[in-house]
C-alpha positions in Angstrom: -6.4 -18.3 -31.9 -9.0 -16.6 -30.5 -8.6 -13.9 -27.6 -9.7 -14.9 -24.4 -11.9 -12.8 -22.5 -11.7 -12.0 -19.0 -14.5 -14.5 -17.2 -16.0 -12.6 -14.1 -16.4 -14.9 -10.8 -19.9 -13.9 -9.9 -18.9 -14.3 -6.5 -16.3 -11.7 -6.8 -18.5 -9.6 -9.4 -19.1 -6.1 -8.4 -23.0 -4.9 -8.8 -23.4 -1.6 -9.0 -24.9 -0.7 -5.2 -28.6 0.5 -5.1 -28.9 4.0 -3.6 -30.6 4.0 -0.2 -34.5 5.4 -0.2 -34.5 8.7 1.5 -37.4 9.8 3.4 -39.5 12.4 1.1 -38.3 15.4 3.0 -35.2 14.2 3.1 -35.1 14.0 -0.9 -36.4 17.4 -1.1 -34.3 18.8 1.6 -30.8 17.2 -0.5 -32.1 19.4 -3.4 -31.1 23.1 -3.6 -33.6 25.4 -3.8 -33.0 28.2 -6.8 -33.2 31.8 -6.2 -36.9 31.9 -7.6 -37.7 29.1 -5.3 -36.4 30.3 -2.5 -38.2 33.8 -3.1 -41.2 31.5 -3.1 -40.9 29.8 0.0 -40.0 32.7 1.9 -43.5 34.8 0.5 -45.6 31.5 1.6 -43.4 31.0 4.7 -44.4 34.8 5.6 -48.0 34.7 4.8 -48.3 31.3 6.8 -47.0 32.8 9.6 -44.4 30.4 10.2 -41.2 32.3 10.2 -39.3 33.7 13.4 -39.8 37.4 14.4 -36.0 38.4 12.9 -36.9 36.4 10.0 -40.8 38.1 9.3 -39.1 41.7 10.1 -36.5 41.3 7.2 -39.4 39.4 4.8 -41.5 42.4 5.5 -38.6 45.2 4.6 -38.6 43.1 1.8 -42.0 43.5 1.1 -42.2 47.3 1.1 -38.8 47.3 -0.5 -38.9 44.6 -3.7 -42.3 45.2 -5.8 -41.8 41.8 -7.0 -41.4 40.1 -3.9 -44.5 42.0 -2.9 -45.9 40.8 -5.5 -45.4 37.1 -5.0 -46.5 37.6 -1.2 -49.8 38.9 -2.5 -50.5 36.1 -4.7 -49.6 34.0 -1.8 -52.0 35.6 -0.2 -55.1 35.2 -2.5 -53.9 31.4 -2.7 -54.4 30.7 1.1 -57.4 33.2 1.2 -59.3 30.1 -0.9 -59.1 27.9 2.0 -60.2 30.4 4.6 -63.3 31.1 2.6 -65.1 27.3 3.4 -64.3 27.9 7.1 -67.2 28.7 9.8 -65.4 31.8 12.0 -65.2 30.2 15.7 -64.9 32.9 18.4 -62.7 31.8 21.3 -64.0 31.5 24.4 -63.4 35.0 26.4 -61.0 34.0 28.4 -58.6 32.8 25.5 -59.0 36.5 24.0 -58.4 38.1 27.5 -55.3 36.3 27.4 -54.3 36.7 23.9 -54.8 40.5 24.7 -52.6 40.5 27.6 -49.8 38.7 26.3 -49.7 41.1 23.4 -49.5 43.8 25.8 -52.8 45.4 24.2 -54.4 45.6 27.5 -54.0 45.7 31.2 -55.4 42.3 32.7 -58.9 42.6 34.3 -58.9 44.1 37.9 -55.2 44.0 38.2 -55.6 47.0 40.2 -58.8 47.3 42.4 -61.2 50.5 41.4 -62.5 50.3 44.5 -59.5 50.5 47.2 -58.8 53.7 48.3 -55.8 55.1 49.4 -55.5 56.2 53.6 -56.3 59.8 54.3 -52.4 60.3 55.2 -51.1 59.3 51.8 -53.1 61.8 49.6 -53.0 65.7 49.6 -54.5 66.1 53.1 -51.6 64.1 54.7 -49.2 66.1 52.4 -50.8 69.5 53.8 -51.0 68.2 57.6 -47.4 67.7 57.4 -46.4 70.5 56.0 -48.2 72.1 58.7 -46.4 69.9 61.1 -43.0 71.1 59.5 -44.0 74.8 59.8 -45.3 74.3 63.5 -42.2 72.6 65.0 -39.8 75.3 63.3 -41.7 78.0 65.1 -42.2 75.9 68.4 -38.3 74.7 68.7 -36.8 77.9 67.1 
């Protein structure tokens, strides 16, 4: 007699379940970056100019701090300097660097103060002197 083996319904057959597609990003994004990696990232992240202010401060104490992490964001640098080298330099129109400039607080914005307004006679050292003399002629006058 021979054994029987069990006979599977196909019905009630279990497949094994296909895993869903993840979106690119998403696939790279479920994958841990190592150590090495993240050094990586962080030295292309700076030189980009894509990371928060907190973020750059700390990448840049870093820098100064870790020769080898200085030494990635230099690399970093001479990569991306490739792809600034085939680009015409554009200047901004003046406006868009006035602006730049003020929001940086390098400069005071144009004729925010008028050179040419000048202050009343009574506000400046003669007023000061002409009421001091008022001072000293009403202590002698209603002594």
């Amino acid at each position: 007699m021979s054994a029987k083996t069990p006979e599977t319904n196909p019905k009630t057959a279990t497949e094994p379940k296909e895993k869903p597609v993840l979106d690119p990003v998403e696939a790279l994004e479920a994958v841990p970056l190592t150590p090495a990696e993240q050094d990586q990232a962080l030295a292309a992240e700076l030189v980009l100019g894509v990371l928060e202010t907190a973020d750059t401060e700390a990448a840049r104490a870093r820098q100064t701090a870790d020769p080898a992490f200085a030494l990635l964001v230099r690399q970093w640098q001479e990569r991306m300097s490739g792809m600034a080298a085939d680009m015409t330099p554009i200047m901004p129109p003046a406006r868009a660097r006035q602006r730049i400039r003020e929001t940086l607080g390098l400069i005071a914005a144009p004729l925010s103060v008028d050179p040419t307004e000048t202050t009343p006679w009574y506000r400046g050292p003669l007023g000061l002197v002409l009421l001091a003399a008022i001072a000293v002629g009403a202590y002698f006058l209603f002594r």
